[in-house]
C-alpha positions in Angstrom: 17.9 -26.6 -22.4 20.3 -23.6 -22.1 18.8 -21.5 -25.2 14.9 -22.7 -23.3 16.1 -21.0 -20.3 18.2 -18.0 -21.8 14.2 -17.2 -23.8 12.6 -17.7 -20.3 15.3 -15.0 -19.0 14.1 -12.6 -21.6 10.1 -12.9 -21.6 10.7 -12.5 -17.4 13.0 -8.9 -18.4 10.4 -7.9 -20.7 7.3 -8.4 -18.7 9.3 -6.8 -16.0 10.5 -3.8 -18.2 6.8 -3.2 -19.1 5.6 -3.2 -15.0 7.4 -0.1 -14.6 5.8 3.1 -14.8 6.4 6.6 -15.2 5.9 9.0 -12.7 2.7 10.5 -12.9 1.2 14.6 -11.7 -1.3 13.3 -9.6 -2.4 16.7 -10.0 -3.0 16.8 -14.0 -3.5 13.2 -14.6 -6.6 11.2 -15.6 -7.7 8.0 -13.0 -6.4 5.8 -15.6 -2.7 6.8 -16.3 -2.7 7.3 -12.2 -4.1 3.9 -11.8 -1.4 2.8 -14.6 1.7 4.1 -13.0 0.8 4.3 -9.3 1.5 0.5 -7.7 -1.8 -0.6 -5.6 -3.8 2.4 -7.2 -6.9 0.4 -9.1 -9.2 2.8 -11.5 -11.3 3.1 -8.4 -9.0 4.5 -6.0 -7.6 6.7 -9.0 -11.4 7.9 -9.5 -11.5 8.7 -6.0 -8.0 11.2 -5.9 -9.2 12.9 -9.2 -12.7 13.5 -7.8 -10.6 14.6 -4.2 -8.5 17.0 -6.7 -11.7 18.5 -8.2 -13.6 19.3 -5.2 -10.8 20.1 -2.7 -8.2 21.2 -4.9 -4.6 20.1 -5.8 -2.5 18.4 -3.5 0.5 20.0 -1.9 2.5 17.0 -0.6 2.6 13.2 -1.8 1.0 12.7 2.1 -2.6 14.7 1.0 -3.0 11.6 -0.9 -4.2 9.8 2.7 -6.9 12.4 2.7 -8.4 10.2 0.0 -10.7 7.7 1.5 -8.8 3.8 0.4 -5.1 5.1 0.5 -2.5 4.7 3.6 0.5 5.7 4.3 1.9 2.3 2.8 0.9 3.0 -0.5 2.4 6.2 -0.6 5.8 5.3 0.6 5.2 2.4 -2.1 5.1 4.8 -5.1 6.6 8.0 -3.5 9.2 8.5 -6.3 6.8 7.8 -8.6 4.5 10.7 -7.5 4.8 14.3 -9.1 3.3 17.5 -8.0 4.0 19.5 -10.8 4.9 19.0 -14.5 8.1 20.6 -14.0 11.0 18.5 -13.6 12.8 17.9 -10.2 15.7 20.4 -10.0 18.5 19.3 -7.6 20.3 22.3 -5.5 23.0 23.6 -7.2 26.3 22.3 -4.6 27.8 26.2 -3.4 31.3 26.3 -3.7 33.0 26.4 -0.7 36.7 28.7 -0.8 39.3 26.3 0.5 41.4 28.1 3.2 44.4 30.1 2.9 46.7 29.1 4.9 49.9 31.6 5.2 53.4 30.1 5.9 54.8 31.2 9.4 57.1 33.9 9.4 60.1 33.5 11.7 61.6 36.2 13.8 65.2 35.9 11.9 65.2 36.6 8.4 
Protein backbone atom coordinates (compact mmCIF):
# COMPACT_ATOMS: atom_id res chain seq x y z
CA UNK A 1 0.00 0.00 0.00
CA UNK A 2 2.81 2.47 0.91
CA UNK A 3 4.96 1.99 -2.44
CA UNK A 4 0.87 2.41 -4.35
CA UNK A 5 0.63 5.67 -2.70
CA UNK A 6 4.42 6.84 -2.80
CA UNK A 7 3.69 6.15 -7.27
CA UNK A 8 0.33 8.12 -6.74
CA UNK A 9 2.56 10.98 -5.11
CA UNK A 10 4.70 11.12 -8.13
CA UNK A 11 2.25 10.85 -11.25
CA UNK A 12 0.25 13.95 -9.01
CA UNK A 13 4.09 15.94 -9.03
CA UNK A 14 4.53 15.23 -12.52
CA UNK A 15 1.20 16.17 -13.94
CA UNK A 16 1.54 19.13 -11.71
CA UNK A 17 5.17 19.98 -12.92
CA UNK A 18 3.89 19.79 -16.55
CA UNK A 19 0.63 22.52 -15.67
CA UNK A 20 3.14 25.09 -15.24
CA UNK A 21 4.05 27.40 -17.94
CA UNK A 22 6.52 29.74 -18.97
CA UNK A 23 5.92 33.17 -19.19
CA UNK A 24 4.91 34.20 -22.45
CA UNK A 25 5.47 38.12 -24.73
CA UNK A 26 1.99 38.47 -25.29
CA UNK A 27 3.45 40.79 -27.69
CA UNK A 28 5.54 38.25 -29.93
CA UNK A 29 3.70 35.08 -29.28
CA UNK A 30 1.46 33.01 -31.40
CA UNK A 31 -2.47 32.30 -29.87
CA UNK A 32 -1.30 28.91 -29.16
CA UNK A 33 1.82 29.18 -26.87
CA UNK A 34 -0.33 32.23 -25.21
CA UNK A 35 -3.28 29.95 -24.85
CA UNK A 36 -0.53 27.29 -23.54
CA UNK A 37 1.03 29.38 -20.79
CA UNK A 38 -1.65 31.88 -19.92
CA UNK A 39 -4.24 30.08 -17.18
CA UNK A 40 -8.02 30.73 -18.46
CA UNK A 41 -6.66 31.83 -21.93
CA UNK A 42 -8.45 29.12 -24.55
CA UNK A 43 -7.05 29.34 -28.36
CA UNK A 44 -10.03 31.63 -28.77
CA UNK A 45 -9.41 34.22 -26.44
CA UNK A 46 -5.55 33.87 -27.53
CA UNK A 47 -6.87 34.53 -31.21
CA UNK A 48 -8.60 37.44 -30.05
CA UNK A 49 -5.31 39.34 -28.16
CA UNK A 50 -3.06 38.48 -31.29
CA UNK A 51 -5.67 39.83 -33.73
CA UNK A 52 -6.02 43.02 -30.88
CA UNK A 53 -2.01 43.26 -31.21
CA UNK A 54 -2.19 43.35 -35.09
CA UNK A 55 -4.74 45.96 -35.58
CA UNK A 56 -4.20 48.18 -32.49
CA UNK A 57 -0.69 47.52 -31.84
CA UNK A 58 1.41 46.10 -28.87
CA UNK A 59 0.34 46.37 -25.50
CA UNK A 60 1.97 48.63 -22.98
CA UNK A 61 0.82 47.15 -19.64
CA UNK A 62 -0.44 43.57 -18.63
CA UNK A 63 -4.00 45.80 -17.96
CA UNK A 64 -4.39 46.56 -22.08
CA UNK A 65 -5.18 42.96 -22.09
CA UNK A 66 -8.91 43.96 -20.77
CA UNK A 67 -9.18 45.95 -23.95
CA UNK A 68 -9.62 42.45 -25.47
CA UNK A 69 -13.20 41.57 -25.68
CA UNK A 70 -13.53 37.92 -23.11
CA UNK A 71 -10.61 38.98 -20.63
CA UNK A 72 -11.22 40.66 -17.04
CA UNK A 73 -9.30 41.92 -14.62
CA UNK A 74 -9.43 38.38 -12.88
CA UNK A 75 -7.61 36.71 -15.42
CA UNK A 76 -4.98 39.05 -15.53
CA UNK A 77 -4.18 39.18 -11.81
CA UNK A 78 -4.33 35.22 -12.45
CA UNK A 79 -1.40 35.06 -14.83
CA UNK A 80 0.23 38.53 -14.13
CA UNK A 81 3.80 37.06 -13.48
CA UNK A 82 3.39 35.00 -16.19
CA UNK A 83 2.85 37.92 -18.72
CA UNK A 84 5.90 39.59 -20.51
CA UNK A 85 5.99 42.73 -22.51
CA UNK A 86 9.25 42.42 -23.93
CA UNK A 87 11.73 39.59 -24.71
CA UNK A 88 14.14 41.07 -22.49
CA UNK A 89 14.59 39.77 -19.23
CA UNK A 90 13.15 41.56 -15.99
CA UNK A 91 16.20 43.55 -14.54
CA UNK A 92 15.75 44.30 -10.78
CA UNK A 93 17.13 47.92 -9.61
CA UNK A 94 20.44 47.79 -8.63
CA UNK A 95 20.17 48.54 -4.28
CA UNK A 96 22.43 52.26 -4.10
CA UNK A 97 24.69 52.09 -1.50
CA UNK A 98 23.97 54.24 1.21
CA UNK A 99 27.45 55.88 3.20
CA UNK A 100 26.96 54.89 6.88
CA UNK A 101 27.40 58.04 9.06
CA UNK A 102 30.52 59.29 10.57
CA UNK A 103 30.16 59.91 13.65
CA UNK A 104 33.17 61.94 15.44
CA UNK A 105 33.97 61.31 19.15
CA UNK A 106 33.29 64.50 21.40
CA UNK A 107 36.13 66.49 22.20
CA UNK A 108 36.25 67.73 25.76
CA UNK A 109 37.37 71.08 26.88
CA UNK A 110 40.49 69.59 29.05
CA UNK A 111 42.97 67.81 27.23
Amino acid sequence: MKKLMEKLILLLTLFTLNAVAAPVNINTADAKTISDALSGIGLKKAEAIVKYRTEKGLFKTAEDLTNVKGIGEKTIAKNKKDILLTDAPAVEPKAVAVPKAVVEPKKDAKP
